[in-house]
C-alpha positions in Angstrom: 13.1 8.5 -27.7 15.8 6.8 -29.3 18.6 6.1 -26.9 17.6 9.1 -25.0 15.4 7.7 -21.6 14.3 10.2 -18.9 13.1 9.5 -15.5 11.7 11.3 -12.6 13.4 10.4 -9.4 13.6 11.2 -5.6 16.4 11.3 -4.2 17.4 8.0 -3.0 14.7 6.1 -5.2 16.3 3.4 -7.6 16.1 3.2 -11.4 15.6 0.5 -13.7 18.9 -1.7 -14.6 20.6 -1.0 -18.1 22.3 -3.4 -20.1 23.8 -0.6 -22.6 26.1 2.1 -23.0 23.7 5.2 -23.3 22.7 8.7 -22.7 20.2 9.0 -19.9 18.6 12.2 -17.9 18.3 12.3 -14.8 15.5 14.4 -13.0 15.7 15.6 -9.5 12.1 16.3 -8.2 13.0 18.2 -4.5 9.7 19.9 -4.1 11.1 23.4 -3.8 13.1 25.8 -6.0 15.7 26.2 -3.3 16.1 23.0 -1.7 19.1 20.6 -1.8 18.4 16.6 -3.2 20.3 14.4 -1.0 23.7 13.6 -2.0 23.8 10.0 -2.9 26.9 7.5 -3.7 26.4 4.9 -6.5 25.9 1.3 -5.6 28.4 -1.0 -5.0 29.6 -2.8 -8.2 28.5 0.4 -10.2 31.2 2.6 -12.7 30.3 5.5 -14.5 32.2 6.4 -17.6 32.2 10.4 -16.9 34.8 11.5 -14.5 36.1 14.2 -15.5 34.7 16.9 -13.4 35.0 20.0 -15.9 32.7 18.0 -18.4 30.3 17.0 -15.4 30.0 20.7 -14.9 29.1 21.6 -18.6 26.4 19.0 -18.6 24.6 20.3 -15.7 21.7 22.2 -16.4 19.7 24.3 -14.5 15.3 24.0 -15.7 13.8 26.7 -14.2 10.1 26.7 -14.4 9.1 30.6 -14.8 5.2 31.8 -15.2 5.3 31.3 -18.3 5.8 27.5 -18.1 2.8 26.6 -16.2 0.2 25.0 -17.3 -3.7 25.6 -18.5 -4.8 24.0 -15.0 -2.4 25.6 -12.6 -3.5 29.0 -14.1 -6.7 28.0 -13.8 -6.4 27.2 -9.8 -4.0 30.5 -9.4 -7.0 32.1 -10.4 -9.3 30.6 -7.8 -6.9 31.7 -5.2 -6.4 35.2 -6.5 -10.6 35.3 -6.0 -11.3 33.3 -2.8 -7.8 35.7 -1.2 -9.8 39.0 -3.0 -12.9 38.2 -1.4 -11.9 37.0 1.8 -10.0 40.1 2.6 -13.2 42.6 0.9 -14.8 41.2 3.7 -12.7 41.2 6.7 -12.3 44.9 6.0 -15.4 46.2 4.6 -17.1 47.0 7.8 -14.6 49.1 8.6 -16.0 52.4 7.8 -19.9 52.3 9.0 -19.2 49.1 11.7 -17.8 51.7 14.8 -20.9 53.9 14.0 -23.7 51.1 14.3 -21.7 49.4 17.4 -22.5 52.6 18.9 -25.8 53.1 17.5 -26.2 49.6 19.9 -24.5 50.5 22.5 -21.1 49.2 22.3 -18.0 51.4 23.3 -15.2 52.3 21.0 -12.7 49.9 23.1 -15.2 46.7 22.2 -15.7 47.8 18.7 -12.0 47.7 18.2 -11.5 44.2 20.0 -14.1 43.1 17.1 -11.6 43.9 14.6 -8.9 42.3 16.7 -11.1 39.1 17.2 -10.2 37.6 14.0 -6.5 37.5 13.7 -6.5 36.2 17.6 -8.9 33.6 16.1 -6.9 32.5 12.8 -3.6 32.7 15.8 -5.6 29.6 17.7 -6.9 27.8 15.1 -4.4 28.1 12.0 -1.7 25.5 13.4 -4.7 23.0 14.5 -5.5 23.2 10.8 -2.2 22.7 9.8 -1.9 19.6 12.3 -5.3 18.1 10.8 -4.8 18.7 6.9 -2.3 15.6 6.0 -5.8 13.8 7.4 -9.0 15.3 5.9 -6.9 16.6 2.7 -6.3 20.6 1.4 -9.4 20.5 -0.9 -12.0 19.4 2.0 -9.9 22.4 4.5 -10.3 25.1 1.4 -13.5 24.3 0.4 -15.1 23.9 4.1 -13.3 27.3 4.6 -14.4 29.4 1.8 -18.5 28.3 2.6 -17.7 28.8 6.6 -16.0 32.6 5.3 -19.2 33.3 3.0 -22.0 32.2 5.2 -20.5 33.9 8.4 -20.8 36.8 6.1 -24.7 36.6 5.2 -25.3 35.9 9.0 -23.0 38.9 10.4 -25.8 41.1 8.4 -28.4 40.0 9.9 -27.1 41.2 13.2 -28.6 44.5 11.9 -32.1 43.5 13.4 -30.8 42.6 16.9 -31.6 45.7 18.6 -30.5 43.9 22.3 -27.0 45.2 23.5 -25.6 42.0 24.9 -27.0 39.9 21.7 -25.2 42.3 19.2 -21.7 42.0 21.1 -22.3 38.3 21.8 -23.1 38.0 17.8 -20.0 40.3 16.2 -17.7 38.1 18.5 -19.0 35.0 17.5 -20.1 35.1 13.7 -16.8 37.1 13.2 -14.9 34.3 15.5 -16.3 31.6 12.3 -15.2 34.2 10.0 -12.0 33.7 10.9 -12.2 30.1 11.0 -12.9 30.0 7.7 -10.2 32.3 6.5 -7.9 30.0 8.8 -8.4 27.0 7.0 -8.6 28.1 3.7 -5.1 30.0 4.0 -3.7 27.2 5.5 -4.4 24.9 2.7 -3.4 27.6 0.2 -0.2 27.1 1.1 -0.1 23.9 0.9 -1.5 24.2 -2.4 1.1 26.3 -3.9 4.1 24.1 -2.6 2.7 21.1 -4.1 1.1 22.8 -7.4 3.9 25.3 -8.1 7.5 24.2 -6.8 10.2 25.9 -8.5 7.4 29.9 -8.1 6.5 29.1 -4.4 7.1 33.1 -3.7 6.4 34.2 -6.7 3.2 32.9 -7.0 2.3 33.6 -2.7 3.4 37.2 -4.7 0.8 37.4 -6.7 -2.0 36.1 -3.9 -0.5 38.9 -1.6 -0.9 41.5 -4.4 -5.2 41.1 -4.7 -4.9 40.2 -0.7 -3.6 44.1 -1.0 -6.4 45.1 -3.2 -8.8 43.5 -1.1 -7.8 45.3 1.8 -7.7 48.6 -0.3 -11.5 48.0 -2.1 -13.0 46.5 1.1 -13.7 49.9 3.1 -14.3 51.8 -0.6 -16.8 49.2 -1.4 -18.4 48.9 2.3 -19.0 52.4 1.9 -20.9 52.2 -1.1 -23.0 49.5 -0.4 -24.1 50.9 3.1 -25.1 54.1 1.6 -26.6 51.8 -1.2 -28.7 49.4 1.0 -27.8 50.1 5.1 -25.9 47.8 7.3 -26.5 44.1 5.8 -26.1 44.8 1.8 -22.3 44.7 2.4 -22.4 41.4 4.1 -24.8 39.5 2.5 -23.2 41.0 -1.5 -19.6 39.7 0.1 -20.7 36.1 1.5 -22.9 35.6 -1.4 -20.2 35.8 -4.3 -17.9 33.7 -1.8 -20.5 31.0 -1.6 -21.0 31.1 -5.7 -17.1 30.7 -6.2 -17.5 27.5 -3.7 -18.7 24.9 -7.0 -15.8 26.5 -9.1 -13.3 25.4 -6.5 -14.6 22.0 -6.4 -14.7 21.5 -9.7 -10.6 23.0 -10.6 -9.0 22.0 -7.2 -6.9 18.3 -7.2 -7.0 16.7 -4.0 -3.9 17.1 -2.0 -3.6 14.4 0.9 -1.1 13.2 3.4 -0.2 9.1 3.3 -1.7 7.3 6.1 2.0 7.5 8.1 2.5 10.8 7.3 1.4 13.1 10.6 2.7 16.7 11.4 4.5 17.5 14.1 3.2 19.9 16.5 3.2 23.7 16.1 5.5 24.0 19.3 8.1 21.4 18.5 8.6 23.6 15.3 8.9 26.7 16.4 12.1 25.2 18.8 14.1 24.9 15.9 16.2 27.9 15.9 16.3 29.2 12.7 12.2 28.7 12.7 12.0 30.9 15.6 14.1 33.5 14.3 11.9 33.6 11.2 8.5 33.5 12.7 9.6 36.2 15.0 10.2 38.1 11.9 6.8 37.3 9.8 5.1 38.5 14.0 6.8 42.1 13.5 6.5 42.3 9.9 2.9 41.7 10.6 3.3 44.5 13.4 4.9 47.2 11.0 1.8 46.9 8.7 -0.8 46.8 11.3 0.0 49.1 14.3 -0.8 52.1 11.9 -4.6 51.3 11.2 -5.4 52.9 14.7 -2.3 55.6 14.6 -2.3 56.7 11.3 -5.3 58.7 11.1 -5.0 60.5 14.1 -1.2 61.9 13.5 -2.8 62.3 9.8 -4.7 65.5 11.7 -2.0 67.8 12.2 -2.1 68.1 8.1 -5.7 69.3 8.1 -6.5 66.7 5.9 -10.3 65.4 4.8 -11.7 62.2 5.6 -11.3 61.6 2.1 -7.8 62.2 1.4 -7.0 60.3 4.5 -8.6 57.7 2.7 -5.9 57.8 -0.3 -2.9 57.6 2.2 -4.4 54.3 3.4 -4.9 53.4 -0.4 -1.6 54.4 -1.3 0.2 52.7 1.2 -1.7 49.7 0.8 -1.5 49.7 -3.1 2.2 50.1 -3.2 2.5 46.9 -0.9 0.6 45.3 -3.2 2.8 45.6 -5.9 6.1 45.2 -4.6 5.2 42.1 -3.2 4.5 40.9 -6.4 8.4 41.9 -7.5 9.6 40.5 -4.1 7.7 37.3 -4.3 9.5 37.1 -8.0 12.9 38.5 -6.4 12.8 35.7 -3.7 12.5 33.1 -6.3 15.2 34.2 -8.2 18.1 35.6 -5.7 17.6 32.4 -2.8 18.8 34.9 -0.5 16.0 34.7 1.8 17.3 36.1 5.4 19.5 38.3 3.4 16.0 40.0 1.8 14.4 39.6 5.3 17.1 41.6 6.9 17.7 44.4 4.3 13.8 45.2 4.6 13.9 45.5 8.0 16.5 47.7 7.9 15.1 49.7 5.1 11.4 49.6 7.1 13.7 51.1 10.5 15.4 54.3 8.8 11.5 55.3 7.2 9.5 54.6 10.5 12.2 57.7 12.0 11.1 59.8 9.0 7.6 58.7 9.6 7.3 60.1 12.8 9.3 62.3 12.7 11.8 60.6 15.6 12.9 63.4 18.2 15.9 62.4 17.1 16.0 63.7 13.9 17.2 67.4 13.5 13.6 69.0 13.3 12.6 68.9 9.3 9.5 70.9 8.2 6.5 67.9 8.3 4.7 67.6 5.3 2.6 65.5 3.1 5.5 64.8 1.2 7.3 63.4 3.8 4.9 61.3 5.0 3.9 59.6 1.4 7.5 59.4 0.8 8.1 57.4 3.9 5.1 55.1 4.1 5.7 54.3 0.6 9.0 52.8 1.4 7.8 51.4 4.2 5.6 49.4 2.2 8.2 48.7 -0.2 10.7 47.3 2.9 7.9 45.6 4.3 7.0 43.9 1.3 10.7 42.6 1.0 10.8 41.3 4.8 7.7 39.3 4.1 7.8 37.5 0.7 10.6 35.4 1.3 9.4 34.4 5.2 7.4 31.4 4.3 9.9 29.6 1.5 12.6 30.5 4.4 10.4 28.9 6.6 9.6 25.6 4.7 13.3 25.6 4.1 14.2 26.0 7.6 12.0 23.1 8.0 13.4 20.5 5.9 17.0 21.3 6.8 16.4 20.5 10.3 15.4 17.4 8.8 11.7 17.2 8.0 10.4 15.4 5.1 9.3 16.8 2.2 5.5 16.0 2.6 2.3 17.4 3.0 2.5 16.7 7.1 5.3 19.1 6.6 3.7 21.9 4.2 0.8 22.1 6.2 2.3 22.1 9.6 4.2 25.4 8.4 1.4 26.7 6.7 -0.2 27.0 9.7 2.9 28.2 11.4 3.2 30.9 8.9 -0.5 32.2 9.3 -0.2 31.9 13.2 2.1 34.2 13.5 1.4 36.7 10.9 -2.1 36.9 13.1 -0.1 37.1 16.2 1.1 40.2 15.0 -1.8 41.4 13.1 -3.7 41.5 16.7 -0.7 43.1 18.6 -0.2 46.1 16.4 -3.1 47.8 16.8 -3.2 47.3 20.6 0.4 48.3 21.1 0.1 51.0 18.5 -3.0 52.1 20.4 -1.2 52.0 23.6 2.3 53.8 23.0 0.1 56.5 21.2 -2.0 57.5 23.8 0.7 57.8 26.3 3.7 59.4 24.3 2.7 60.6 21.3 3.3 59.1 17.3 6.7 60.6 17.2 8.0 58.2 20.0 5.9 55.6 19.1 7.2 55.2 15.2 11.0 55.6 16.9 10.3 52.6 19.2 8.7 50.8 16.1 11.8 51.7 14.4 14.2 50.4 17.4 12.3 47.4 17.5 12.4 46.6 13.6 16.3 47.5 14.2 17.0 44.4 16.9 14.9 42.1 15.4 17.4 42.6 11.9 20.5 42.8 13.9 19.1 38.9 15.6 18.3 38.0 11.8 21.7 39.5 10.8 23.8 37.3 13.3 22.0 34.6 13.3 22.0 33.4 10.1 25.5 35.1 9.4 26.9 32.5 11.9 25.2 29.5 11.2 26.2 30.1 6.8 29.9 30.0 8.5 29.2 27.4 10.7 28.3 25.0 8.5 29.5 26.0 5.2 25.9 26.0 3.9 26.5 28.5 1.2 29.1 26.3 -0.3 27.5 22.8 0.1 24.5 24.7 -1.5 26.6 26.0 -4.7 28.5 22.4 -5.3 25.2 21.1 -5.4 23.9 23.2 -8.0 26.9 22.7 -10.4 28.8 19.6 -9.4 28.9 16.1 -9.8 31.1 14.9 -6.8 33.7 12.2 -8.0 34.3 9.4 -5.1 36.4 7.1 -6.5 35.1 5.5 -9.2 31.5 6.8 -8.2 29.7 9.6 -9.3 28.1 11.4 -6.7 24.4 12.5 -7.9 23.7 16.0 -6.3 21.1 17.6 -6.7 20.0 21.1 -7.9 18.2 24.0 -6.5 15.3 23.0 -9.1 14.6 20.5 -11.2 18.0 19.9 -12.1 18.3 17.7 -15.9 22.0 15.4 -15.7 22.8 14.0 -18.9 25.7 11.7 -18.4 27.4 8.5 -20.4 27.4 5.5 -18.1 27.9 1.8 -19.0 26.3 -1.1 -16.7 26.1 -5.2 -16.9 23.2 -7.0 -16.6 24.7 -7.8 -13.5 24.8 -4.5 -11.7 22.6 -2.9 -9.3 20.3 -0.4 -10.2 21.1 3.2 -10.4 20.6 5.6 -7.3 19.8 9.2 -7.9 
């Protein structure tokens, strides 16, 4: 409009020559709220007119896209994801409470019933960083798609296993149709991710929030609803109601989803040559014991639950509060995350915060011996969840960031090969905490067992804590990141172009000939 000419640039991509003295904005596209655009000199030959650095500091100004900037169609696909994450997690845990009692009915112990419920995270550990090795290829709307039917028909099938009355058939059939399960759920989490990096850049954890609120709820209403529907119609009605809707939502997500697809010299890196970067490690280690925290107390809980006299039922509500209140913190973490870019600093404090209420949980021995009530133990697991919400929300942003520091591209090789990191090792320690928790319970009680949880979730902060304390100092990261927010660098008689932690708008007066080169941003 007028003398007024915006452009969207990467960094390092050149403009289109000017022959007049004019206002022009500059828009810095880095993919990621919290990301840095690569500092680039002017060309040779070039001379901007601003060079005063207090005015290049007034004129920068920071766009951040909140919720209530997205558009009709990326509602529209948050949507889809808030079902297809509902539904998929309904499923994985509605059998929960009538699946122990047929496995028996069949003949199966309680040890192989349990490693049924374990199958699936070890399946979406193997097969999550395969899918994010294969995405750039076959493209995020062919992985989600081919997930969600794979999810929904392993679902109708899993019911029929109600007619096999053979032993070795039924345990051959739950490991295998739930195995697909999870194959499903693998690739349609992996591309999810990818999804919301591409789809909503500047809310990457705020809107994974949001997903792991109703991921909450799903776990909350699956076993409610399993319930229901057994009593309702017996041991299939759950499974075939579940894999039905998924397979009905299957048309909707072809129709909203854009196709997301690598270029042809784009290809991921493997999963291991990832995780040697340091701060990578550091961070999946993390998301594997955050993953622990919440899991090891599926098997535990109920049992140390006894000594309260408490019913089935209000059992029940402990596991429904617990879960509930993760839901919606990680909704305010996801938006916290977003907002503070403080990510190991949030990681740390929650492991911290998630030590000090797994002692109060127990209670530790160490603890000066406190009357054990209900109180205390809603007071604690409620901020555990809170803690554990914190730890986890900013794990995959930290991750991608990690990522692209250590000099990955931003690309969709790149997404996907940490979206499948991510989901790896949140598996990893989805299958571990039951087994250890399992374990440690049987041999010393829940009282040492929270107290090692809670020594555990201690070192793996104070690594976090040191880690990332020393390499900010190091490298001066926190200050690099700052001048790039709010500085044009001056070299010279060249503006330095930095980029901001979002889609950062520089309006500046510059003059060039029809001689010149073409600006670089």
């Amino acid at each position: 409009k007028g003398n007024l000419e915006s452009h969207l640039c990467t960094p390092g991509e050149r403009g289109i020559p000017i022959v007049r003295t004019q206002k022009r904005q500059l828009f810095c596209q880095t993919h990621s709220l919290y990301s840095n655009c690569t500092l680039s000199p002017c060309p040779e030959g070039q001379t901007s007119e601003v060079t005063d650095e207090t005015f290049v500091k007034k004129i920068v100004q920071k766009k951040e896209l909140g919720l209530s900037n997205l558009s009709r169609t990326q509602w529209i696909v948050l949507l889809s994801f808030i079902l297809s994450h509902f539904l998929s997690f309904c499923s994985m845990s509605v059998m929960a409470p009538f699946f122990p009692k047929e496995a028996r009915e069949k003949g199966m112990g309680i040890f192989l019933s349990g490693c049924v419920f374990s199958f699936y995270a070890f399946i979406v550990f193997i097969t999550a960083p395969m899918f994010g090795k294969v995405l750039p290829r076959v493209g995020a709307k062919v992985l989600f798609v081919g997930g969600m039917l794979t999810s929904g028909l392993s679902n109708v099938v899993f019911g029929l296993l109600a007619n096999v009355t053979d032993y070795k058939m039924f345990t051959f059939g739950s490991f295998i149709i739930r195995g697909m399960e999870a194959v499903g759920a693998a690739m349609f989490s992996t591309s999810s991710f990818v999804y919301v990096v591409e789809l909503y850049p500047d809310n990457v954890s705020t809107i994974l929030g949001i997903i792991e609120t109703f991921i909450g709820l799903g776990l909350s209403v699956g076993p409610a609803l399993g319930g229901i529907l057994y009593s309702i119609g017996g041991f299939g009605l759950p499974f075939y109601t579940l894999g039905g809707i998924i397979i009905a939502a299957v048309p909707l997500s072809i129709y909203i989803l854009p196709s997301i697809k690598g270029k042809k010299e784009e290809e991921a890196d493997s999963f291991w040559k990832l995780l040697k970067i340091p701060s990578v490690f550091i961070i999946s280690l993390i998301i594997v014991h955050g993953s622990n925290i919440w899991s090891f107390l599926d098997p535990t809980l109920e049992p140390h639950l006894e000594k309260l006299s408490l019913t089935s039922k209000e059992v029940g509500f402990v596991f429904l509060l617990f879960s509930s209140v993760y839901a919606v913190f990680s909704l305010i973490c996801g938006w916290l995350s977003d907002k503070l870019n403080n990510h190991w600093g949030m990681m740390v404090i929650g492991l911290v915060i998630s030590s000090g209420s797994l002692v109060v949980l127990g209670p530790s021995p160490f603890l000066a011996k406190e009357p054990y009530n209900l109180s205390v133990v809603l007071l604690s697991l409620s901020v555990l969840s809170m803690a554990t919400s914190l730890t986890m929300m900013p794990t995959f942003q930290g991750l991608l960031d990690c990522a692209v520091r250590s000099g990955k591209s931003r690309e969709v090789a790149t997404y996907s090969l940490v979206a499948g990191t991510w989901a790896s090792m949140y598996s990893l320690g989805d299958m571990i905490g039951p087994i250890l928790g399992g374990l440690l319970l049987d041999r010393f009680g829940f009282p040492i067992l929270s107290t090692v949880m809670a020594i555990i979730t201690l070192t793996v902060a104070s690594i976090a804590f040191v880690f990332f304390l020393f390499r900010d100092k190091c490298t001066n990261y926190n200050k690099k990141l700052h001048n790039s927010k709010t500085n044009l660098l001056n070299g010279g008689n060249c503006i330095y172009y930095g980029g901001s932690s979002s889609k950062c708008v520089i309006t500046e007066d510059y003059s060039l000939s029809e001689t010149s080169s073409s600006l670089q941003a």
